[in-house]
C-alpha positions, 0 to 999 in steps of 0.5 A: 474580766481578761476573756474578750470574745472575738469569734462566736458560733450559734449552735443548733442540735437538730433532728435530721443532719441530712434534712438540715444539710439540703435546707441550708445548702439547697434552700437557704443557699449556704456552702455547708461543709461535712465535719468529722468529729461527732457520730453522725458527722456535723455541719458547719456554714461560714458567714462572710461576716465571721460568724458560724452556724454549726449543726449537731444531730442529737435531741434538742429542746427549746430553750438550749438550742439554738446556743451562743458559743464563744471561741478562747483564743487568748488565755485557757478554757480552764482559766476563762470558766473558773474567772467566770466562777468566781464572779457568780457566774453558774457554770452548767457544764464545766470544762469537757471534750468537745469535737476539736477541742474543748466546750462548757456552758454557763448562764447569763444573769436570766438564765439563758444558756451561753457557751465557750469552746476552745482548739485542742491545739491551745493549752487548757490553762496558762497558769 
């Protein structure tokens, strides 16, 4: 497979951003910064070790939160999901906007959820 993920975020859909906001910044002791993009805004803390932890305020069950999401940096999201296709792979939600950018889901071989997501400032396909 030619996708070789660099970046990834974990994702988590929770039920009150401002709660999530004082915790992760006041308790947990994260600099958490206010994003535009989604209504009402969402959140995103930085690691020193590269990874993300973003937070999106919006119903959530266990097992789709929190999610592994793989940043594209190299080829198009188009191109990524549709190899992954035709390698079996069960794509959820195909290619879609997202804040930003794009996203798509898929699942690993036991069903746990996995995403992609990509700058709009990259071209979706290169082919």
């Amino acid at each position: 497979m030619s996708f070789k993920p660099k970046n990834a975020s974990i994702v988590y859909y929770v039920s009150d951003i401002a709660r999530t906001e004082r915790f992760y910044r006041d308790t947990i002791g994260l600099s958490v910064e206010r994003m535009e993009g989604a209504e009402p805004f969402w959140l995103q803390a930085s690691l020193e070790s590269g990874l993300d932890l973003i937070f999106f305020e919006m119903e959530g069950e266990r097992g789709n939160t929190p999610a592994v999401i793989f940043t594209v940096e190299e080829g198009g999201i188009d191109d990524v999901v549709a190899e992954l296709a035709a390698n079996g792979v069960t794509i959820v939600t195909p290619v879609s906007e997202a804040p930003g950018g794009w996203s798509a889901d898929f699942l690993d071989p036991d069903g746990f959820g996995l995403g992609l997501w990509q700058s709009e400032d990259l071209p979706r396909s290169l082919k």
